[in-house]
Every structure is written in C-alpha cells, then in structure tokens.
N, C-alpha and C positions, 0 to 999 in steps of 0.2 A: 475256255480255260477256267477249270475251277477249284477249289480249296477242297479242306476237307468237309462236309458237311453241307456240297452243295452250294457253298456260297462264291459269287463272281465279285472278283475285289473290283476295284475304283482305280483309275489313270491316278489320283492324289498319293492313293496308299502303297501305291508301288513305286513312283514315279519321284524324287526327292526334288520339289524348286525351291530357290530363292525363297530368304527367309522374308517374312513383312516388317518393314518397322511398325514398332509398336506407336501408336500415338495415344498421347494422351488428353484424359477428358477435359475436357474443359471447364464444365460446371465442376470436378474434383479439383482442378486446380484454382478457380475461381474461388471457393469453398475455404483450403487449405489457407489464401492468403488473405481474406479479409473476415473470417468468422474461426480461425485459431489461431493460437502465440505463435510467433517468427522462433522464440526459443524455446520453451517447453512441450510446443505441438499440442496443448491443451486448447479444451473452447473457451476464448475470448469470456472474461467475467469482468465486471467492474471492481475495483477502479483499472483502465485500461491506458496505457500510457503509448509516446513515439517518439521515435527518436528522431535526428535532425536528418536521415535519410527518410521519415516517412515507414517506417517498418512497424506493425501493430505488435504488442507484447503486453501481457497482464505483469502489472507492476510488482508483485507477489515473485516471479520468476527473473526478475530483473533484479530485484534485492536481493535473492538469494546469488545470484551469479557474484553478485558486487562486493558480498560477502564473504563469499568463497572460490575465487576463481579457478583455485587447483584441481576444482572436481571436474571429472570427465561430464560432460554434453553434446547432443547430439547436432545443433547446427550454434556453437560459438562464435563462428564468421558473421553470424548476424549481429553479435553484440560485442565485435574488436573494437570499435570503437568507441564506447558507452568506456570513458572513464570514471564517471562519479555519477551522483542524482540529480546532479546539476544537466546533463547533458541529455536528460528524458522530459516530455513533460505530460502531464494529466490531461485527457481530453476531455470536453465538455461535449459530451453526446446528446444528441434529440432520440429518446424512444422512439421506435415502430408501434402505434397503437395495433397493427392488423398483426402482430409476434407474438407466440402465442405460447412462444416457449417450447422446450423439447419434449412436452408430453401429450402435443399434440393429437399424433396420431399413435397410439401408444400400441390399438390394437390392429393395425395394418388395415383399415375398411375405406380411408377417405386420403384423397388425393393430396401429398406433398410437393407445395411446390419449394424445389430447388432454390429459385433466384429470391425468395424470399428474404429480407436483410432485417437485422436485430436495430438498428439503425436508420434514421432517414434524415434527409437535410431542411432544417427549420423555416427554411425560405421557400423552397421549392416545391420539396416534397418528396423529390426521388431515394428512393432506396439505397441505401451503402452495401451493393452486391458486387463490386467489381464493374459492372457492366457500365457505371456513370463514373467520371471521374469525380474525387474528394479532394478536400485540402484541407488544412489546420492554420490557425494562425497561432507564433510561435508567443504572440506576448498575453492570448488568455486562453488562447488552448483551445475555444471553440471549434467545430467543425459543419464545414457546408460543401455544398456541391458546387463544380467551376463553372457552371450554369448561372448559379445564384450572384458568384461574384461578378461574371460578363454584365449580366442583364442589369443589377440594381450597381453601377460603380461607386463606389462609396469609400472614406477613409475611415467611417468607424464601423466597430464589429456590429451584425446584424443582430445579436442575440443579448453582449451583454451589454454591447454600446463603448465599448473602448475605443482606442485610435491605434491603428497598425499601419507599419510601414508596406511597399513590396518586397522588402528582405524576410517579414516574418511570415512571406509566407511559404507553406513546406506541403508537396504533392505527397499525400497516401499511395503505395503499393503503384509507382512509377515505374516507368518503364526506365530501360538500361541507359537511354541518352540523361532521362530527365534524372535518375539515381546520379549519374556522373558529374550533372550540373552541380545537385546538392553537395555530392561530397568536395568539388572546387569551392562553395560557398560554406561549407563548414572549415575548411583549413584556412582561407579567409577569417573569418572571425577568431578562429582562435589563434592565428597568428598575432591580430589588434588587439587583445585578451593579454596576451604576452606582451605587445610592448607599452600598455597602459598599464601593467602590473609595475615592468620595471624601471616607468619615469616615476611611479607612483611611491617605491622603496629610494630612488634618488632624489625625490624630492623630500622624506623623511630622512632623509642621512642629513642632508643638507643645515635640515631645521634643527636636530638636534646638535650639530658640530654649530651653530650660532649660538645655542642657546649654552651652550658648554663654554663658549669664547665670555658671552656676557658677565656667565656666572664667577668665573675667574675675572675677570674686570671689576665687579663688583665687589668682590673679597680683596684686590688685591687694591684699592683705592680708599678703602680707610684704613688700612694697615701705613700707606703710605704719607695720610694728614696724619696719623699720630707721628711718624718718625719728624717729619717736616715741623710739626708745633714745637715738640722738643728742643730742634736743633735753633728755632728760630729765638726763644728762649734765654739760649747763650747760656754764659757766668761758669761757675764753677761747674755748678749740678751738669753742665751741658755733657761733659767726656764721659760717664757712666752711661748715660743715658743715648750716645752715639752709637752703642755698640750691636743695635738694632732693634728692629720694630717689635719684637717677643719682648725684650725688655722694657721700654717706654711704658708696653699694657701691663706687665706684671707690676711695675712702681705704679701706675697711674690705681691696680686694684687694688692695689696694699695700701697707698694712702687712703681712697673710699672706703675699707674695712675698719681702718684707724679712728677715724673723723667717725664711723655711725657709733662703735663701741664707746669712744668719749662721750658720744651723746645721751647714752643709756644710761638710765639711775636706777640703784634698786627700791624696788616695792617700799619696803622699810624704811627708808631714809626719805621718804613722803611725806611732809607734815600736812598737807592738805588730806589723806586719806585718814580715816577711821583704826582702830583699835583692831576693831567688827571684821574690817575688811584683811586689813593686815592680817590675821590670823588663820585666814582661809589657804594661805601660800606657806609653803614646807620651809620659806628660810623666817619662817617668826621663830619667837624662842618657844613657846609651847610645844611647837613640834621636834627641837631635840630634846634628846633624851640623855640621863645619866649611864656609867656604867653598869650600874643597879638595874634598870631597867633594860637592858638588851639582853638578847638571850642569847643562847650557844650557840645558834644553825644563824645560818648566813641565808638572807633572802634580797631578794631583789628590790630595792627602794622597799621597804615595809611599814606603814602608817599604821600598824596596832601597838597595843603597849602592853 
C-alpha cells in the first residue's frame, strides 16, 4: 500500500498510540535551582541572598519585590513569605577556582561541562551543583556542604569562626519533607518574636506609668510642706494663708521680691564710688538733659545731645 509518490508510510504515522509523558531533564532542572533566582529567573550574581526555606535569589530582585509588591511576577509563591530584609540573609560563598565564567566556550569547539558549580564548599571541596547537598548557617551566613558539617562536628563556623546553634542551620534547595520542616521552624520563631515583642511594650508601659506616679509624688510633696509650715505657724497671718498651697508660694515670693528690692541701693547714693565712676550710668545728672536740649523726634533711650 502506497502514497503518492511512491512512498510506504510507518505502523507510527498511520496508527495513533498513547501519548508519552514528557520528562524532564535533570541537569535543566538541577541548572534552574541552584545557578538562577527562585524570583526573577535570572543567573544567580552576587550579592546573593536565602531565605529561611533555603530558596537562592539575587538580593537586587528581592528589594525590588519588597518595594513594590503590586507588580505582576512570575513565581511570587517563592517570596509569600519574605516580609521585610530582615527575613533574607547574605551568603558568604567560597569561589570555584576551575569557573570560568560564561564566556567560556563562547565559540562552541571545547567540551561544557553541565554539573560545573560557580560555588564550592570551603572544607570539603565539593561543588554547589545540586548534586551534593549544602547548608547555610543563619547567624553569618556562610555556606558548606552537609559532608563538611558530619565529618568535622564543631560548634563554630568553619570559615569565619563564629559560634551557631542547630536552629541556625537552614538546607539549600530541600526537598518537600525537609521545605516543610523549615517552614514549622520559621512560624516557630516568629511566633517567640511575637511574644518577646509584646512583654517587651508591657514591660515599658509598666516603667513609664511608675515613673509618672513618682513624678506626681514628687511635685505633690513640697507643695504640701509649704501648706503644712504655714498652718503650723498659727497667729493671725494663719487664716489667709489656709486657703491653699498656690497661695502660701505666691506670699512666700512676694515677700523674697520685697526683702531683695529693700536691699538694693542706687549707684549714686555710693559714697565709696568715685565721681569717674558715677558718670558712666545714665541716672547721673550729666546725662539728663534740659528742654533746650531734646529734640522733636522721639527715639528710644537716646544718649546724644
């Protein structure tokens, strides 16, 4: 049985079966999660940041989100949870000396390899291609492979020497059980976040309603020995002076105003000062003046003649 032009078809071409699932590559998916951003699908540049799932993202694409969150993007599920900068942090990466960069093979002649990683871990040595697992610690941000941390067990960090708990530390690009662990241990934390926040506002309420109580104690106890000396005083003056504590301080400054003004003498009336001296102050007699001598405009204290 044949076509037009002589040709005999194929059992395939005639014959319609079951479609294949498609699968996908590996090295593309491998590729996709550990050498570009979780959000903007770009290649991974420094400085490169993680969130407390372990999800890679150029810091650059993360501020913009946190900036602008109304704008359409293409996987925002990656970053529901990223409420602020606080919730990212900086990683501290070891170069791959053998990365060579993307201009490597620029003219197609010399063999690419795939699992090559821009990254390797400081202890070890292995590649950050996926294929090893990685981790971060959350309080300097370094990164090494879960190799490094088995083999050398230690409480401080390998690279810059800090001291970490096992809460800080956070799996890279985990699988679904180990994503689910982290996300119970981040609503953990920020639950404790929350109720240290708010003994922290109850313990300043507290302080300042003491310090408000004192300061009213304080004001309201010498108001109170002045009414008290008064009354204690007696006699006549006592019945004016009962009629409260405003009034005992308003008598008590009016007499001190009394008493300095009697104490004050004028310049002139000095017999120990000079002539010389005297003359220098506007109430000598040289300095008034006859009506002869004032003029028609009116000025403000004026000392010419």
């Amino acid at each position: 049985m044949g076509c037009d032009g002589g040709t005999i078809p194929k059992r395939h071409e005639l014959v319609k079966g079951p479609k294949k699932v498609e699968k996908v590559d590996k090295n593309a998916e491998l590729a996709a999660r550990w050498k570009y951003c979780a959000l903007s699908q770009e290649k991974l540049k420094r400085p490169i940041v993680s969130c407390e799932l372990g999800r890679l993202f150029n810091k650059d694409a993360v501020i913009e989100y946190l900036l602008d969150k109304t704008a359409e993007r293409p996987n925002v599920e990656a970053v529901a949870h990223i409420r602020g900068i606080k919730d990212i942090k900086e990683l501290n990466l070891t170069d791959n000396p053998v990365w060579e960069g993307e201009r490597r093979n620029t003219k197609g002649d010399r063999y690419e390899d795939v699992h090559c990683g821009m990254f390797i871990c400081p202890v070890v040595g292995l590649e950050m291609n996926g294929k090893h697992r990685f981790i971060y610690l959350q309080s300097c941000g370094c990164v090494f492979s879960d190799r490094a941390m088995k083999e050398v067990k230690t409480e401080i960090c390998h690279k810059c020497g800090d001291p970490f708990k096992d809460e800080d530390v956070v799996v890279l690009n985990g699988t679904k059980e180990e994503v689910e662990k982290l996300t119970e241990k981040m609503a953990e934390r920020r639950s404790k976040a929350k109720t240290k926040k708010s003994k922290k506002s109850k313990a300043a309420e507290t302080v300042s309603t003491a310090s408000e109580t004192k300061a009213d104690e304080t004001q309201s106890t010498p108001e109170e020995a002045a009414g008290g000396s008064s009354v204690q005083n007696g006699g006549e003056n006592s019945q004016p002076v009962a009629a409260g504590p405003s009034g005992s301080a308003s008598s008590s400054i009016g007499s001190k105003l009394s008493l300095s003004s009697s104490n004050k003498r004028s310049i002139q009336e000095m017999e120990e000062r000079s002539e010389v001296f005297k003359s220098l102050f506007t109430t000598h007699s040289s300095a008034k003046r006859t009506k002869d001598q004032t003029s028609n405009w009116v000025t403000h204290t004026p000392y010419h003649f």
